[in-house]
C-alpha positions, -999 to +999 in steps of 0.1 A: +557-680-546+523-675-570+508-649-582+481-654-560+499-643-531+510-612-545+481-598-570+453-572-565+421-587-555+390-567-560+394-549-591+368-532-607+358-529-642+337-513-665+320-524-696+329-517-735+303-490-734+311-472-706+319-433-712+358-423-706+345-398-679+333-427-655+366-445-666+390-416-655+368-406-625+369-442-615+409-438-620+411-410-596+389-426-569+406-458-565+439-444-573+450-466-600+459-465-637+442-491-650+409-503-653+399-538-669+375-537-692+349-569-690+319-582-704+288-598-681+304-627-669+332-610-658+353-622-685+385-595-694+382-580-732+409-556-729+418-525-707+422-488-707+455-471-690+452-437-680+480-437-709+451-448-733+428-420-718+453-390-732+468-406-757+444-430-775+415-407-771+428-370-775+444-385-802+407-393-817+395-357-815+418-353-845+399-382-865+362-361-860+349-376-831+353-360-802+366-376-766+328-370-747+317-395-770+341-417-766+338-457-749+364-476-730+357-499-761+370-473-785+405-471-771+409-505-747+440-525-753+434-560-763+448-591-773+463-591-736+487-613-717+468-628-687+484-647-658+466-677-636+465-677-599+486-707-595+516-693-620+546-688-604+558-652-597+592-656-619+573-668-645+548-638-645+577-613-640+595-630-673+558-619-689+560-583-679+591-582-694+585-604-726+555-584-735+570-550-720+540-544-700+538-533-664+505-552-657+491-585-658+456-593-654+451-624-633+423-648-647+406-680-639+381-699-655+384-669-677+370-648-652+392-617-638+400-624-604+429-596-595+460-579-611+493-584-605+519-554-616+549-552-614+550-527-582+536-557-565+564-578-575+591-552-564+576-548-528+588-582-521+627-582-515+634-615-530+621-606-562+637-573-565+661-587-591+628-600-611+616-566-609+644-549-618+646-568-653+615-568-662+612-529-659+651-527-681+630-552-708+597-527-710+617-493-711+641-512-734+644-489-766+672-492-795+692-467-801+690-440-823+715-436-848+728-402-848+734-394-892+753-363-896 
């Protein structure tokens, strides 16, 4: 099976300079917790999780400038792990769990075209398995060692 028959079509995205109240508005209407972030030709530069929103941005209060002046190009994730259409499912679950990320945004021609994560994998019984180890990779943690 490809990706194609298991990603997100019609994501939106916003733009580098678009404010972190339109992001996490935008959130909360379509429900998700992730919106691409991509220039004019629809081209992905990075993303902002709704982890990214508390996180990345609260986080910048503490640095002088406050989070209402903050843009999805201030606290986006880049350097992202992209899947093709055409790329096999297995292979794209072996990339969620190589990279420990729960999301892959799915480009052609450089252009975003939908997402796959890794709920979408899991809803398909065959690929449960999949699934399953990718999400043991990205919660994968060491161990503390305990010093007395």
């Amino acid at each position: 099976m490809q990706v194609k028959d298991l990603m997100t079509t019609g994501i939106s995205c916003v733009e580098e300079k678009a404010p972190l109240s339109q992001i996490a508005r935008q959130m909360r209407q379509e429900d998700v917790g992730v919106i691409p972030v991509c220039n004019d030709k629809g081209e992905v530069l990075g993303i902002v999780t709704d982890r990214d929103l508390v996180i990345r941005a609260l986080a910048r209060e503490g640095d002088g400038k406050p989070s209402a002046e903050l843009k999805a190009g201030d606290i986006m994730s880049t350097g992202l792990v992209c899947a093709s259409p055409e790329m096999n499912t297995h292979h794209a679950a072996l990339l969620l769990a190589k990279y420990q990320v729960r999301r892959l945004p799915v480009t052609k021609n450089g252009r975003l075209v939908g997402m796959l994560s890794m709920a979408d994998i899991a809803r398909r019984p065959v690929f449960i398995d999949e699934a399953g180890d990718a999400l043991s990779s990205i919660c994968a943690v060491s161990a503390p060692t305990l010093q007395s």
